[in-house]
Every structure is written in C-alpha cells, then in structure tokens.
C-alpha atoms as an extended CHARMM CRD file, in Angstrom:
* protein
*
        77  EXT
         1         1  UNK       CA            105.9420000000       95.4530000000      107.0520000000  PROA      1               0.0000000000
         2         2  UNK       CA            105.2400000000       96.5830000000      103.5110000000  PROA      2               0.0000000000
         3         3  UNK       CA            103.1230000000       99.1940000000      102.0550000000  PROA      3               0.0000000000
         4         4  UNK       CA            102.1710000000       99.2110000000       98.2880000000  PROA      4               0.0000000000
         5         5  UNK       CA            102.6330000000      102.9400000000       96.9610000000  PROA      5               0.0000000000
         6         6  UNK       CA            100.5480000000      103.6490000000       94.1720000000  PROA      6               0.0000000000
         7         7  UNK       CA             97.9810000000      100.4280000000       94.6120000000  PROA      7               0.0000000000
         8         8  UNK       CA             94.9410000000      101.4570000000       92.5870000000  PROA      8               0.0000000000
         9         9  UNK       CA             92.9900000000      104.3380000000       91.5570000000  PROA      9               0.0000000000
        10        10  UNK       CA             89.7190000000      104.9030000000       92.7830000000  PROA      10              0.0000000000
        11        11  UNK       CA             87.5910000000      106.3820000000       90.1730000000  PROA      11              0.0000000000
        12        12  UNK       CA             84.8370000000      108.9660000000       91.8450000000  PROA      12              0.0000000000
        13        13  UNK       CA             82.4710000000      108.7340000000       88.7970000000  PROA      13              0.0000000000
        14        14  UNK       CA             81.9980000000      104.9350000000       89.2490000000  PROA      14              0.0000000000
        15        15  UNK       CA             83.0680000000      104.1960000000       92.8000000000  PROA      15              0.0000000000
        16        16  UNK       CA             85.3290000000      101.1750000000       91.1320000000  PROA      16              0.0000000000
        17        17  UNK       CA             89.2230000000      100.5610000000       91.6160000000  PROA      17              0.0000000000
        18        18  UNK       CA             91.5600000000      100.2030000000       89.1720000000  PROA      18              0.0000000000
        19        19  UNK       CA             94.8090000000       98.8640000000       89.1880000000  PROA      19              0.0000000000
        20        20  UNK       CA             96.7260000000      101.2030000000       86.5580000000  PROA      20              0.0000000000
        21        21  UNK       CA             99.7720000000       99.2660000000       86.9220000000  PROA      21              0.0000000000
        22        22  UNK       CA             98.5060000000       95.8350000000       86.8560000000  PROA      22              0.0000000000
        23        23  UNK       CA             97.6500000000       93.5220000000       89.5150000000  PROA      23              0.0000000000
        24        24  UNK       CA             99.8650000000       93.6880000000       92.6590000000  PROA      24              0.0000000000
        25        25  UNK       CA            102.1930000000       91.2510000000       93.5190000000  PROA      25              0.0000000000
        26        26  UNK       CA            102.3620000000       92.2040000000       97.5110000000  PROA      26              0.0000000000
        27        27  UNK       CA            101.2210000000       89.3040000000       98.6660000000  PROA      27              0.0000000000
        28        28  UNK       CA            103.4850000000       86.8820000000       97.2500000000  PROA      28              0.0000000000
        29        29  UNK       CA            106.0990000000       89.5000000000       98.0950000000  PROA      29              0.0000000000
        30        30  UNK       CA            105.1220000000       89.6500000000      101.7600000000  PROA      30              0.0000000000
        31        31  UNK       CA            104.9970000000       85.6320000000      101.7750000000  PROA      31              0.0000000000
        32        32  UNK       CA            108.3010000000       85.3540000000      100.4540000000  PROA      32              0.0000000000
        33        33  UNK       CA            109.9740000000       87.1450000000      103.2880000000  PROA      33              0.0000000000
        34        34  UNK       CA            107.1790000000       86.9720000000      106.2800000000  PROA      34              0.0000000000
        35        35  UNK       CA            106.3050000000       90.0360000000      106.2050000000  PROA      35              0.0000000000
        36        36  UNK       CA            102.6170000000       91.3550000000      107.1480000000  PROA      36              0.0000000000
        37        37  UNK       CA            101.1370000000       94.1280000000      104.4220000000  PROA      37              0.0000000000
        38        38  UNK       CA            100.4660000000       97.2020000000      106.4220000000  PROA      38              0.0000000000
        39        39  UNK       CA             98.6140000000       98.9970000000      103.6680000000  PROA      39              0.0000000000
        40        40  UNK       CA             98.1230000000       99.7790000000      100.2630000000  PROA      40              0.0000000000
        41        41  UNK       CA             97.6060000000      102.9030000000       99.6520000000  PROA      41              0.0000000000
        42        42  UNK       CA             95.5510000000      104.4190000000       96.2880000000  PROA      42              0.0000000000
        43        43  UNK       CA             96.4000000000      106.8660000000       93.5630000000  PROA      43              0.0000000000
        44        44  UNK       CA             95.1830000000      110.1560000000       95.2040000000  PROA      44              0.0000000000
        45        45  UNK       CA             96.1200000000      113.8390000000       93.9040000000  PROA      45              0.0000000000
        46        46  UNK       CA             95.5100000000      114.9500000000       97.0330000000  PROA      46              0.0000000000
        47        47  UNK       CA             98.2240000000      113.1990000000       98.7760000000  PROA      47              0.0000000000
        48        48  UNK       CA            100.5220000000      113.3830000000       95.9990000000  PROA      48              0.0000000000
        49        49  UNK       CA             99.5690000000      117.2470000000       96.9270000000  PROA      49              0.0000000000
        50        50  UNK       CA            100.6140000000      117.6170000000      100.5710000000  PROA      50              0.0000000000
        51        51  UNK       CA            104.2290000000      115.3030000000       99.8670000000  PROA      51              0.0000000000
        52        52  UNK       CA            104.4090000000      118.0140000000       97.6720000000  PROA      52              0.0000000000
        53        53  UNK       CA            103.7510000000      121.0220000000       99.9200000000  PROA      53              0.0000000000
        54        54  UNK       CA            105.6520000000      118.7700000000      102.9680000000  PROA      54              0.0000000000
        55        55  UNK       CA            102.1710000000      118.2890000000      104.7520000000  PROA      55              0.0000000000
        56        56  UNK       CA            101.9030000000      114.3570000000      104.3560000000  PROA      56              0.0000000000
        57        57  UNK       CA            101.2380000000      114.4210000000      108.1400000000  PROA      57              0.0000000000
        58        58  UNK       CA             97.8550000000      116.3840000000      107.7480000000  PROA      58              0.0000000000
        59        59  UNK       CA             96.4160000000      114.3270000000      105.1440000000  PROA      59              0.0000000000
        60        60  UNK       CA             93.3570000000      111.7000000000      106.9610000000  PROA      60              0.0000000000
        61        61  UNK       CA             93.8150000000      108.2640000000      105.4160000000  PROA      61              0.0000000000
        62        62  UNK       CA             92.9000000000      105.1290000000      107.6070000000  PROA      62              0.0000000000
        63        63  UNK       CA             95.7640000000      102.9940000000      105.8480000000  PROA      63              0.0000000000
        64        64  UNK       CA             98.0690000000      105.3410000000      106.8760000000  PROA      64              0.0000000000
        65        65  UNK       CA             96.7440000000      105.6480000000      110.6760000000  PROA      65              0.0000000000
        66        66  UNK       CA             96.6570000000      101.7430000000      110.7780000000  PROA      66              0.0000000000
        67        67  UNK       CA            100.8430000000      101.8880000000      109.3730000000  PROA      67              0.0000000000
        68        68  UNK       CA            101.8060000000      104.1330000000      112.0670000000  PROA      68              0.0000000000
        69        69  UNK       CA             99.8820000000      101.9240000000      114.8260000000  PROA      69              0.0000000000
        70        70  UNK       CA            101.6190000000       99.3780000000      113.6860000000  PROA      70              0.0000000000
        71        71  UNK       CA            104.9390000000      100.6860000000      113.9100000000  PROA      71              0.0000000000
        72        72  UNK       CA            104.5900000000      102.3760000000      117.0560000000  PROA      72              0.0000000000
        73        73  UNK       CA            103.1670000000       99.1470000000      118.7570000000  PROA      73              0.0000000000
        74        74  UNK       CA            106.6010000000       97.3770000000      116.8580000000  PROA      74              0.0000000000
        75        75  UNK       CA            108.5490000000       99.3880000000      119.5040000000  PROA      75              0.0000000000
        76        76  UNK       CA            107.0060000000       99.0900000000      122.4240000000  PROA      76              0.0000000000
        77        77  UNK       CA            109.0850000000       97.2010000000      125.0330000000  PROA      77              0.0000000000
C-alpha cells in the first residue's frame, strides 16, 4: 500500500486544506501498480515533533491507526 507523506496542510484559522506541494498524484500512482492508498497523512508540526524526539508511536492520528490495521491484517495467515 502507499501512504502520501506530506499530503496537505490543514490550516487551524480556516479549517481548509491546502496542498503546498500541488495536487497529489497518488491515485494514478496507486492505479498504475494496484496498489490500495492506505493514507495520506497532513503537514503537522506535531508529528514532525515526536519523529524528531523518536516518539512517532505516541502520536494519535486515525490514518496512521488505519495503516497499521492494514498491515497487520496483510500478515495474518
């Protein structure tokens, strides 16, 4: 599966996203090689924050709980 790093940003004064690098191509990416999109995740100091400090495990983000359902459900037998 794929996960788009760095998606959008979502602004707190308006509520609105924002894709600082330009639209997103995933989709025609995950076509391409059948591949399902597990997430895309947004432009957030805070995580940016704990990858920093090595606490990426503590940080409460449904994208990334919905990621690591999927891959632990990949390798079940």
């Amino acid at each position: 599966g794929l996960v788009e790093n760095y998606s959008y940003f979502h602004c707190p004064d308006n509520d609105k996203d924002y894709q600082i690098f330009g639209p997103s191509h995933l989709q025609e990416t995950a076509d391409a090689y059948g591949l399902k999109i597990l997430a895309r995740l947004p432009i957030d100091p805070a995580i940016a924050a704990a990858c920093d400090a090595g606490k990426i495990h503590e940080v409460q983000l449904p994208e990334i709980d919905a990621c690591c359902e999927y891959v632990a459900n990949a390798f079940k037998e």
